[in-house]
C-alpha positions in Angstrom: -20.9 -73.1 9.0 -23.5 -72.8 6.7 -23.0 -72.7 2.6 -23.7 -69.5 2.2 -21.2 -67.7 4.4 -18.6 -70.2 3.3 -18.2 -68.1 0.2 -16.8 -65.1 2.0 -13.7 -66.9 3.3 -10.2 -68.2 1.4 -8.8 -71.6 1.8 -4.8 -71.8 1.7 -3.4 -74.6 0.8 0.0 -75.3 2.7 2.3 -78.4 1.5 5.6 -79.2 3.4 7.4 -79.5 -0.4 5.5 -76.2 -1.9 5.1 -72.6 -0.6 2.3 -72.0 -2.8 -0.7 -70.2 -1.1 -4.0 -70.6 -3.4 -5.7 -67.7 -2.0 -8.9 -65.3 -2.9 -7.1 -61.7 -2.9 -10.7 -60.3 -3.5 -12.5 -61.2 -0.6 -10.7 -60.7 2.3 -12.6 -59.2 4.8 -13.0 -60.9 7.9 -10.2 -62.4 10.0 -9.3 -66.4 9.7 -7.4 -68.4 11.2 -5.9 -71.5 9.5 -4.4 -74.1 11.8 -2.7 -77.1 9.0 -1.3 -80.3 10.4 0.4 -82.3 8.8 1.3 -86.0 9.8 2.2 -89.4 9.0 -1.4 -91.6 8.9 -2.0 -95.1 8.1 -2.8 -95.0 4.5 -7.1 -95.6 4.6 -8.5 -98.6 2.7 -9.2 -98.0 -1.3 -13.0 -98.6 -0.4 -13.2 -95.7 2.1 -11.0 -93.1 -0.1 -13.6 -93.9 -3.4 -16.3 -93.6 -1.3 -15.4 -90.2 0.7 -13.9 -88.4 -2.5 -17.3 -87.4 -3.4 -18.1 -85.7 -0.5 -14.2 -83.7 -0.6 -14.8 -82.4 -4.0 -18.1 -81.4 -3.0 -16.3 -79.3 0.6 -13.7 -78.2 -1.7 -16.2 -76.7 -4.1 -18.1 -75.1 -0.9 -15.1 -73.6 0.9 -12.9 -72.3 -2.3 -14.5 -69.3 -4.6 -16.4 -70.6 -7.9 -13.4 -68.7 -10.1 -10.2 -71.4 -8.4 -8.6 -73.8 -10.2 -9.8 -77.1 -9.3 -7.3 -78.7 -11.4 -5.4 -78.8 -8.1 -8.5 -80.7 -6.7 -8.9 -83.4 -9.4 -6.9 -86.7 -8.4 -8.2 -90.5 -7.9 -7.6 -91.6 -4.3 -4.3 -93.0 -2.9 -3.2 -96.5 -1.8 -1.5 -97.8 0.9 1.4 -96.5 0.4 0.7 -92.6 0.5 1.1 -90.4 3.0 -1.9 -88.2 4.3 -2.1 -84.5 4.7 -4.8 -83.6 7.0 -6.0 -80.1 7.4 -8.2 -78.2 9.9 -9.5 -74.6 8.9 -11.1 -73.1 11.3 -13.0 -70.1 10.9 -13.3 -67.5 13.6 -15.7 -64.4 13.4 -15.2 -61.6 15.5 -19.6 -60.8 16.0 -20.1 -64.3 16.1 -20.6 -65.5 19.7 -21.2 -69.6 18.7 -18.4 -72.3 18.9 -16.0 -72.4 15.8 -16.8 -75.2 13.9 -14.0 -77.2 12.2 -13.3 -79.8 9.0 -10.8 -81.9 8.9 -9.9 -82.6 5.4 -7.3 -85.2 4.4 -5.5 -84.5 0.9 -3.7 -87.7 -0.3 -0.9 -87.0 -2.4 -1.4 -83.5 -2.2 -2.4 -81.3 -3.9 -4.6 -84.3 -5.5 -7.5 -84.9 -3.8 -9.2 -83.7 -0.2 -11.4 -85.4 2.2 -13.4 -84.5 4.9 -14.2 -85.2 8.1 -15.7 -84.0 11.2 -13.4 -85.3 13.6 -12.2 -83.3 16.3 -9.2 -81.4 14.7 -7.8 -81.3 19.0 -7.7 -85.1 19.0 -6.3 -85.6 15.7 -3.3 -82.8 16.8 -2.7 -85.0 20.3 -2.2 -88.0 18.3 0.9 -87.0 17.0 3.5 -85.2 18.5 5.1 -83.8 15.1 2.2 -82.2 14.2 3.1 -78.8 13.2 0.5 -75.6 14.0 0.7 -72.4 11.2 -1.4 -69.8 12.1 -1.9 -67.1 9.4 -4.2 -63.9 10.4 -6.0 -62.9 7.1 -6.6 -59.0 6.9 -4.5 -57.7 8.9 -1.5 -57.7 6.5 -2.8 -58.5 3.3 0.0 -56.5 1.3 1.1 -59.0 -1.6 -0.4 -62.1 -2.2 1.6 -65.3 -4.4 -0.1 -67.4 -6.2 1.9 -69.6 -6.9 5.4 -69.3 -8.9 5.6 -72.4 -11.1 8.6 -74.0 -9.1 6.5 -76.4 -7.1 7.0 -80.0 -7.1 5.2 -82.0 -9.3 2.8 -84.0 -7.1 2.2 -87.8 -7.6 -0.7 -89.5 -6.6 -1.3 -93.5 -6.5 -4.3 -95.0 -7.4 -5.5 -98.3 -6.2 -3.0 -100.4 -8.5 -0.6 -98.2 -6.9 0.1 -96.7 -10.3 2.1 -93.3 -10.0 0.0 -90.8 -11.6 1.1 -87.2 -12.4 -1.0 -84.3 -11.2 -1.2 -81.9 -13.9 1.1 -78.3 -13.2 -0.2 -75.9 -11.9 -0.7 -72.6 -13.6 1.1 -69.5 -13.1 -0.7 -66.8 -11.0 0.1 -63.3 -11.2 1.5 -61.8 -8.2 -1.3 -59.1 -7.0 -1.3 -56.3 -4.6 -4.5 -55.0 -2.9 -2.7 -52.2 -1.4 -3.3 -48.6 -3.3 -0.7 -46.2 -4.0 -1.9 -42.8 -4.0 0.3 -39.7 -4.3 -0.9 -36.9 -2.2 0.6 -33.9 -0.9 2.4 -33.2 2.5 0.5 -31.2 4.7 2.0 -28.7 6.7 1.4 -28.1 10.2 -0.3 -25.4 10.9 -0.3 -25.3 14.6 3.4 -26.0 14.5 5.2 -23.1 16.4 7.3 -22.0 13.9 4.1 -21.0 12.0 2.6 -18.9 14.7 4.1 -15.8 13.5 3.4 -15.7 10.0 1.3 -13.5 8.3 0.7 -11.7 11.4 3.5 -9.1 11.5 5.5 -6.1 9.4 9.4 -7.3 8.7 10.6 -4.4 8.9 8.3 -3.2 12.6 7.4 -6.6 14.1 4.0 -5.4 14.4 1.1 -7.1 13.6 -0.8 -5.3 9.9 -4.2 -3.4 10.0 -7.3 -3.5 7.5 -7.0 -0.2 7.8 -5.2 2.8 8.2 -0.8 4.0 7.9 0.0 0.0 9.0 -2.3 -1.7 6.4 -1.0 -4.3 4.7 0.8 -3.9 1.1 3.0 -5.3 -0.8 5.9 -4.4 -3.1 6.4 -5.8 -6.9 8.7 -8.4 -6.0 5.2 -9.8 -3.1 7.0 -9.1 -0.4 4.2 -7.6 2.6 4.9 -5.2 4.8 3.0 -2.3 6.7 2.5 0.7 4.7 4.0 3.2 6.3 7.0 1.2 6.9 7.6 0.4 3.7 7.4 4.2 2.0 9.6 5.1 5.0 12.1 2.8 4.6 12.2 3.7 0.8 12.5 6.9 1.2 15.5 6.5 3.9 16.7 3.8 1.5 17.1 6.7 -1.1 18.1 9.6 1.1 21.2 7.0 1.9 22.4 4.9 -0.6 20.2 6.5 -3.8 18.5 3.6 -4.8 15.2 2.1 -3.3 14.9 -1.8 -2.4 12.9 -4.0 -0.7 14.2 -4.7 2.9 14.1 -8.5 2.4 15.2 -9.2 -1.6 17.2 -6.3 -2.5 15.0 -5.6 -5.6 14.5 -2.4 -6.7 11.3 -0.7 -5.8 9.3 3.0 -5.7 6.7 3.7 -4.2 4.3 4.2 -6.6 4.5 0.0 -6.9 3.1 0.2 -3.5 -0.3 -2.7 -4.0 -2.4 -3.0 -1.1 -3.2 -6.6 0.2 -7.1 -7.8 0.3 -7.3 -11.4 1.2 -10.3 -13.4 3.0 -7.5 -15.2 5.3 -5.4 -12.1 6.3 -4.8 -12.2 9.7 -4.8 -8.6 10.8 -5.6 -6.6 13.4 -9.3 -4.8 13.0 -8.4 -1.4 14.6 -11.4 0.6 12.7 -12.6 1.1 15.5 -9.5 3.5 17.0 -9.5 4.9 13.7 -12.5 6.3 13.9 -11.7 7.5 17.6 -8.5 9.1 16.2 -10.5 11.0 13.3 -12.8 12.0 15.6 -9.9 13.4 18.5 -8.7 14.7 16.0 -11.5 16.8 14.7 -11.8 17.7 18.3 -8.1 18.9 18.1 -8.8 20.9 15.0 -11.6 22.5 16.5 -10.1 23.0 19.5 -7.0 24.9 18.1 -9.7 26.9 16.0 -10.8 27.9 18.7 -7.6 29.1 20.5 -7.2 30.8 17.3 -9.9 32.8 17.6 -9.7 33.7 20.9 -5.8 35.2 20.2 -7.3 36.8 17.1 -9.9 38.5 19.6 -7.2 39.5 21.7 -4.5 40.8 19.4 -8.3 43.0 17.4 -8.9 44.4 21.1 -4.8 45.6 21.4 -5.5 47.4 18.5 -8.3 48.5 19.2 -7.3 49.9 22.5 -4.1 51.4 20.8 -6.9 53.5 18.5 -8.6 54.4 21.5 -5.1 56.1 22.6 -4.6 57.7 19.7 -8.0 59.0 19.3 -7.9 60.4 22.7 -4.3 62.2 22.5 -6.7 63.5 19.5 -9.0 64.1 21.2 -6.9 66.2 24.5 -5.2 67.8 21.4 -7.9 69.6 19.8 -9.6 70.5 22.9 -6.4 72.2 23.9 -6.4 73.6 20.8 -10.0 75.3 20.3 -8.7 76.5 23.9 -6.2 78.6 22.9 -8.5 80.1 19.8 -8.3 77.8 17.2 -4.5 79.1 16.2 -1.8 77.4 15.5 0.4 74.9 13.5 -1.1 71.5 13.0 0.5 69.0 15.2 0.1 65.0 14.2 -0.2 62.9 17.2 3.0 62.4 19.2 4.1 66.1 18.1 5.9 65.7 15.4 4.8 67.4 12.0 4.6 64.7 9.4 4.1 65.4 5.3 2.6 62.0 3.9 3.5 61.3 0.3 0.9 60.4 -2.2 2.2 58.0 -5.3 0.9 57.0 -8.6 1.3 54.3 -11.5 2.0 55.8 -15.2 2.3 53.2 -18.1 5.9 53.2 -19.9 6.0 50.3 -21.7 3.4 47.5 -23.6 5.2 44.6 -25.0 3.6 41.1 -26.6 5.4 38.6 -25.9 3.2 35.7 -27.6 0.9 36.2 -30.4 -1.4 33.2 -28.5 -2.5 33.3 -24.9 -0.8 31.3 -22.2 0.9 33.6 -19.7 0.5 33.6 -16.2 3.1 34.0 -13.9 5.7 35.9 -13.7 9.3 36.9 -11.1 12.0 39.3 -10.7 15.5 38.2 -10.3 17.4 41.5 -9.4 20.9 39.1 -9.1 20.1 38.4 -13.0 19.0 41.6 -14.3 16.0 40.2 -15.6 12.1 39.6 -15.2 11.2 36.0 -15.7 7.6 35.3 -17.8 5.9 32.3 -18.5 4.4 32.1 -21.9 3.6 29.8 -24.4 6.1 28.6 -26.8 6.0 30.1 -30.5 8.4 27.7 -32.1 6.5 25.0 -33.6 9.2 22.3 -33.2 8.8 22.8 -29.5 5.7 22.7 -28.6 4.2 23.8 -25.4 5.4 26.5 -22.5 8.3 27.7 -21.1 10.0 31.1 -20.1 11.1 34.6 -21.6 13.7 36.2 -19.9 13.1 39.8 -19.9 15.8 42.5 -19.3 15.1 45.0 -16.8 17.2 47.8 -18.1 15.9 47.6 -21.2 12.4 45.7 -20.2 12.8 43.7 -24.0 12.6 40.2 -24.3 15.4 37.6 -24.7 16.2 34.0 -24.5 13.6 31.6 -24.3 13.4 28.4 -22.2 11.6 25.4 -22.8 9.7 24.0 -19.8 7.3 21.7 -20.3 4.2 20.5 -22.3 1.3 21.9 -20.2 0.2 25.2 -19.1 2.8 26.5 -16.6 0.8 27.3 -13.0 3.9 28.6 -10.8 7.9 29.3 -10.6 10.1 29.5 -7.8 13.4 31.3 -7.2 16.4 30.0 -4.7 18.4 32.8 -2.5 21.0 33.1 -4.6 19.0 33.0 -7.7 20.7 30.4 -9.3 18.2 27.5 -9.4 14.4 28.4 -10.3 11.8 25.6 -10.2 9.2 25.3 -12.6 5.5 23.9 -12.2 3.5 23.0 -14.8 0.0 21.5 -13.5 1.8 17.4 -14.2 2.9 15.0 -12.1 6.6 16.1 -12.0 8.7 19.3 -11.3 11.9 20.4 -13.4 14.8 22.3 -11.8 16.8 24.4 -14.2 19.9 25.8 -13.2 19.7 29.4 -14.6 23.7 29.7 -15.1 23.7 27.2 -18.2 19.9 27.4 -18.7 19.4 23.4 -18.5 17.4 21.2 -16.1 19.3 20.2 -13.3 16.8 17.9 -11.8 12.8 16.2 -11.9 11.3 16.0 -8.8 7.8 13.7 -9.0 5.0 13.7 -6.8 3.4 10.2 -6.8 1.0 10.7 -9.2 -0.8 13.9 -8.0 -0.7 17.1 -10.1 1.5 20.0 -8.6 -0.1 23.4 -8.4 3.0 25.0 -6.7 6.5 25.3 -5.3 8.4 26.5 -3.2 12.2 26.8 -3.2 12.9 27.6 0.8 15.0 30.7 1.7 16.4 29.2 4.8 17.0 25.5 3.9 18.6 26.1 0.8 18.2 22.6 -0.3 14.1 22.3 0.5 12.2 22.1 -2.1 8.0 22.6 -1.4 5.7 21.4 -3.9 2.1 21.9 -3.1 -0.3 19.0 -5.0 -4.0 18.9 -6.6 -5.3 16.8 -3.7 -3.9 19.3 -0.7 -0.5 17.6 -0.2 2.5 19.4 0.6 5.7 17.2 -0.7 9.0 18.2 0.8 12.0 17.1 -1.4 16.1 17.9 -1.0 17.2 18.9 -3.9 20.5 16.8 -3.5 18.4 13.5 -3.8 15.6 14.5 -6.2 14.4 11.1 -6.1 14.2 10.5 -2.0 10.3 12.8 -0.5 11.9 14.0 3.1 8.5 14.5 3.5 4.8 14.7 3.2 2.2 16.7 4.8 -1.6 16.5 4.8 -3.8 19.0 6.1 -6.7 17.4 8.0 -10.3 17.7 6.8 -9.0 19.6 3.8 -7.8 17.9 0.5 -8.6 21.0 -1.4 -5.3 22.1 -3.9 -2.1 24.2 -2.4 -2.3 27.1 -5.1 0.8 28.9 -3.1 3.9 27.4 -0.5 6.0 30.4 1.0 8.4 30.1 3.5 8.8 31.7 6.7 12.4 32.9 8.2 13.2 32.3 11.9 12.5 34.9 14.7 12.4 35.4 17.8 8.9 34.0 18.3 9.5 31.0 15.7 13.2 30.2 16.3 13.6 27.2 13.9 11.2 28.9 11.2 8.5 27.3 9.2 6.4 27.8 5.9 2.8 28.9 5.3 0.7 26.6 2.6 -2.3 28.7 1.1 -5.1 26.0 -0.1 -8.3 27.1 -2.1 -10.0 26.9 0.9 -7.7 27.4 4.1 -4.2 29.0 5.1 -2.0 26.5 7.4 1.5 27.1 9.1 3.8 24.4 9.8 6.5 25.9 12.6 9.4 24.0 12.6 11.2 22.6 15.4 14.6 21.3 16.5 14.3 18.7 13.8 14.1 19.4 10.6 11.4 16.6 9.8 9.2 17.2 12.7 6.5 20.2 12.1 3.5 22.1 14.0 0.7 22.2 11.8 -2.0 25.2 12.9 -4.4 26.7 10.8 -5.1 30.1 10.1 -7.7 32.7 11.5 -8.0 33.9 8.1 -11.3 32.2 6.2 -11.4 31.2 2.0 -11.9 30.8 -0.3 -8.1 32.2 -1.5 -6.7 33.1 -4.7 -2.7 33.7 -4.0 -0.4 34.4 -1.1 3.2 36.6 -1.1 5.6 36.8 1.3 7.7 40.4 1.5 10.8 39.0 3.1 12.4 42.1 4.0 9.8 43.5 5.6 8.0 39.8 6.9 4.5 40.7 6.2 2.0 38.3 4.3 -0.6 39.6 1.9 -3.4 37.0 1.3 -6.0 37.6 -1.8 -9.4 35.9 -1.5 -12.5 35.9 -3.7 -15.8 36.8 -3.2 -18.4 34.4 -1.6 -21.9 34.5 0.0 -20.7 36.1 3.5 -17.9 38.2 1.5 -19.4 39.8 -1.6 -16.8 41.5 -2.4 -12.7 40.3 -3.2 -10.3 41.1 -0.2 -6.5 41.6 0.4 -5.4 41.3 3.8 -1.9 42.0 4.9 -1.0 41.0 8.4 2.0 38.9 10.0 2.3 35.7 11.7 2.1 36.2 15.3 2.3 33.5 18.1 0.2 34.7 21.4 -0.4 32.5 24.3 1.6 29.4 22.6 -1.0 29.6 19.4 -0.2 30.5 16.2 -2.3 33.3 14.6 -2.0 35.5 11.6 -2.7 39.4 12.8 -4.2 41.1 10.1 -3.1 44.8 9.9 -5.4 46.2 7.1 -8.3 44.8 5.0 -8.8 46.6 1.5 -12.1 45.4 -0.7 -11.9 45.1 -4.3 -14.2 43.3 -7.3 -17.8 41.7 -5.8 -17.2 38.8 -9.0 -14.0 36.8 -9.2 -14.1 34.7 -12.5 -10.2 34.0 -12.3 -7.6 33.5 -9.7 -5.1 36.5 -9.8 -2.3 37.0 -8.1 -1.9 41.0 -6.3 1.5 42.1 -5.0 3.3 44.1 -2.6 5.5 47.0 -3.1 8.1 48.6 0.0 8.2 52.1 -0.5 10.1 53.6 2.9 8.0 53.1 5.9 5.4 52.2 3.6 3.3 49.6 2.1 1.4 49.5 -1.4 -0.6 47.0 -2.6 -1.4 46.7 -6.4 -4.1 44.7 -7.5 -6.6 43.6 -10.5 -10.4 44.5 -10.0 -12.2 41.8 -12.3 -15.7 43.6 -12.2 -14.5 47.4 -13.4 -11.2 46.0 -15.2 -9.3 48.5 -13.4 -5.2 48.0 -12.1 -5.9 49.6 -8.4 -3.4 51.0 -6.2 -3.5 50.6 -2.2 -1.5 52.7 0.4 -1.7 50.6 3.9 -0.4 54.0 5.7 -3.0 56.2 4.5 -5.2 52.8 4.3 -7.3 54.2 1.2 -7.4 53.7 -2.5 -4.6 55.5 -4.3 -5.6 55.0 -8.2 -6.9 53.0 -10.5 -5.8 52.4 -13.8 -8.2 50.4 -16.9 -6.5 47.4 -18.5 -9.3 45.5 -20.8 -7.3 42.2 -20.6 -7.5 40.2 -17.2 -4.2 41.0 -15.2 -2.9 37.8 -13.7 0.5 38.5 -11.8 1.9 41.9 -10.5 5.2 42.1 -9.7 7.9 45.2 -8.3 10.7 45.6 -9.9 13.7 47.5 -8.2 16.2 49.0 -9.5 19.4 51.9 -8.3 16.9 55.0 -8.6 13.7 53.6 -9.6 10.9 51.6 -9.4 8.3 49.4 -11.7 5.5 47.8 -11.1 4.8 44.7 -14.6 1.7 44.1 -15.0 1.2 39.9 -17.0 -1.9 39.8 -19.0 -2.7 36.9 -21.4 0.2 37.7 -24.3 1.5 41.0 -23.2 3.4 42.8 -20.4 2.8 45.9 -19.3 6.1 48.0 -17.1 4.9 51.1 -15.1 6.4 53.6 -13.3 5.9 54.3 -9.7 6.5 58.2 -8.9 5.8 59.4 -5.3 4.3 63.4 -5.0 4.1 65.4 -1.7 
């Protein structure tokens, strides 16, 4: 081989008395193949030892690295008596095509000195039949390599006066290790079966998560995901059951205001955009649809009423033909021919108390079980600050005890059946529930972070609570389990605020009931059905904007107040009923009275039963006037100046008598309603 390439391979060194390998652990990179044999040779002449020994250091120095001990290598030649160790290394090389080429080198006394020779390392093995082959694969397994571990017999050479000479020892070698240890972290398996699954699917469903949409993915405080409307619905079950709220996987308590949508680059969800957008759009078809229907049984229900006045109008008619017929004489006959004396009624002021030296009133209800009116005001007592309620006795119509309610301007109050329990709501986040038989708060009902603008206490689930928010939600709570939302309903394309919830008692045409939700800009009804948590939404056939909505129980009519706009220039109250014709939903307005052409403020008008009658009062804005409707007579009965702005109306009945309170900023005014032929 030639010089330079002998560099790049390691000569080991095998004895019979010494497992010592003398071995380059830098450079093995190419596979080698040492054959040694060892045997029992006739001991060469002096001569040809001294003359050869030059040309074995010289193969020594060519086949070991330039950093080995040649200590090992530095011996005189033997005598006659020494045995020979002969050795053949022959080099293999895996992209070399040539012959192997080999060197026979004879180490006398070993490990003393090594000679060389070209002789046929085959021949030399034939000769003797105890030669012994070691084959040793370099780079394959190149894990530890000895050098040496100092317990290797001491070697003896003999020199030509067959002197025993002692080889100097050999040094110690570190014991080194080419392999590297390196510390890296398992991988898991990503395609492994048991993997397939995650990250795909809602725990609590087994449906896979959206982007988008009820199903997107969120998580709870404790990182547990799950699909959005699963998780609020299982927390609100969760409460309505045991009374506490935990995650369906670690039991740790939860609300749903810790609710935290998931955004991550490697979620694996569904993309159903798409459908939403589909469904938005059905839906808008729906809506529009519905309106639609709505109109049509509004048309139809306007033409019955119109065809009944055509009756009339012709029995009229046949009448006063009939009468100019027989000479004009006669006693004046109504239609049907029955005489009938209408009564005419009017408002006269009794009473004007102040309540509150500051301004903050605004609503205001009769409880006839109490004996009292309820008022809102604001509170006078400077170590509680804020607004509650005055209790007001009816008999005497002077003012009382005094309730703390909460620390914001209070926007609208509730009574239950029994009056008993009155709910209060304050424009915040929460809703208090005082029991009016020991004048404390029973309850606080909250809304998820959205400012309430109205409740409701329903008449026909006593335990329902409404509350009507800032962004047009209607929360549904049971008053048993303040802290559990039975429900939550949105009206589509309108998030405008709820300024009034009513309910709605059952009937022949609505067997199960329902409740009516006035927004700023629309009037909804939600019929219920067999279940109590499944609802018909419709809207209205009545058009915004709207400024307050009352219910008259006893005699189920609805009077709607709406303000002034560019098709409208002038305020309207519109008393009707809710009617269902042809399957749909419709309100059927009886009578339409026009009032102020410039609404600055929302006020509230009211309705007063008088017989077979119907008055409404209400607050004209532009002429500052307290105006009196009759819906039989359908004109304007009186009007009445009040220079402060008139807020809430509200009758008051009593055994022989009835009022009509007027709520202005700090005062109350009571009047007295008197009927006349």
């Amino acid at each position: 081989m030639d010089e330079e390439n002998d560099h790049d391979y390691a000569v080991n060194v095998v004895s019979e008395d010494s497992d010592t390998d003398f071995e380059d652990p830098i450079i093995p990179l190419r596979r080698r193949v040492l054959r040694v044999y060892v045997q029992n040779s006739t001991n060469p002449s002096a001569q040809q030892s001294r003359t050869s020994q030059a040309s074995v250091r010289s193969s020594a120095a060519r086949l070991l690295p330039s950093n080995t001990d040649h200590d090992y290598l530095s011996s005189t030649a033997s005598s006659s008596s020494a045995s020979s160790l002969f050795m053949n290394a022959v080099f293999e090389e895996d992209d070399d095509n040539q012959s192997n080429t080999s060197s026979l080198l004879t180490i006398n006394s070993a490990p003393g000195t090594l000679e060389t020779d070209n002789t046929n390392p085959q021949s030399s093995s034939s000769e003797d039949s105890n030669a012994i082959e070691i084959e040793v694969a370099s780079g394959s397994n190149e894990t530890n390599h000895e050098i040496g571990d100092g317990n290797e017999p001491e070697a003896v050479v003999a020199d030509n006066n067959n002197d025993v000479l002692t080889s100097p020892q050999p040094k110690k070698r570190k014991r080194l290790s080419t392999e590297k240890t390196t510390h890296t972290t398992p991988k898991v398996n990503e395609s492994s079966p048991d993997n397939d699954d995650d990250g795909l699917t809602c725990s609590i469903c087994f449906d896979v998560w959206e982007m988008s949409g009820e199903h997107r993915l969120a998580s709870l405080k404790c990182g547990h995901l799950f699909g959005d409307s699963c998780i609020r619905r299982w927390l609100n079950e969760s409460a309505r059951q045991t009374g506490t709220r935990a995650c369906p996987q670690c039991k740790t308590k939860a609300h749903p205001k810790e609710i935290r949508y998931i955004y991550a680059k490697r979620l694996r969800a569904v993309d159903r955009s798409e459908e939403h957008r589909m469904r938005d759009e059905l839906g808008v078809e729906r809506n529009r649809t519905q309106s639609l229907e709505s109109e049509l049984s509004a048309l139809k229900i306007s033409y019955t009423h119109v065809a009944q006045k055509l009756k009339r109008a012709e029995a009229e008619s046949d009448r006063m033909r009939l009468l100019l017929q027989n000479g004009g004489g006669g006693t004046t006959y109504l239609a049907g021919g029955s005489r009938r004396s209408l009564q005419t009624y009017k408002l006269f002021l009794e009473r004007n108390v102040e309540i509150s030296r500051e301004p903050g009133s605004r609503v205001m209800v009769y409880a006839h079980l109490q004996s009292s009116m309820i008022v809102s005001q604001k509170s006078s007592n400077g170590l509680f600050p804020g607004y509650g309620l005055r209790f007001i006795d009816t008999p005497t119509f002077k003012p009382s005890t005094f309730l703390h309610a909460s620390s914001k301007l209070i926007r609208d109050i509730s009574l239950s059946v029994n009056q008993q329990l009155l709910a209060v709501t304050s424009m915040e986040v929460r809703t208090k529930l005082f029991d009016l038989r020991s004048r404390q708060a029973s309850a606080t009902f909250m809304s998820a972070d959205k400012p309430i603008w109205s409740c409701s206490l329903d008449r026909n689930r006593e335990y329902f609570l409404y509350l009507g928010t800032q962004h047009g939600s209607t929360c549904v709570f049971d008053i048993r389990f303040p802290e559990a939302m039975v429900n939550e309903y949105k009206a589509e394309a309108d998030s405008s605020p709820v300024i009034n919830v009513a309910s709605i008692a059952p009937s022949s045409q609505f067997p199960f009931g329902g409740f009516l939700v006035c927004k700023l800009t629309s009037l909804w009804f939600y019929e219920y059905s067999s279940s109590i948590r499944e609802t018909t939404p419709c809207r209205l056939n009545v058009d915004g904007p709207f400024t307050s909505l009352k219910v008259d129980v006893a005699q189920n009519t609805v009077l709607v107040t709406t303000r002034s706009r560019l098709c409208n220039h002038e305020e309207r109250y519109i008393l009707g009923k809710i009617d269902k014709i042809d399957g749909s939903v419709i309100f059927s307005i009886s009578i339409t009275f026009y009032g102020s052409k410039f609404t600055n403020v929302m006020t509230r008008s009211s309705q007063i039963a008088v017989q077979s009658n119907t008055l409404i009062a209400a607050y004209l804005q532009d002429t500052k006037m307290l105006t009196l409707f009759d819906v039989k007579q359908e004109q304007r009965l009186q009007s009445l100046p009040v220079q402060d702005v008139v807020y809430d109306t509200c009758p008051i009945y009593t055994n022989d008598r009835i009022y009509l309170a007027a709520l202005t900023d700090s005062k109350y005014r009571i009047y007295l309603l008197t009927a006349s032929t």
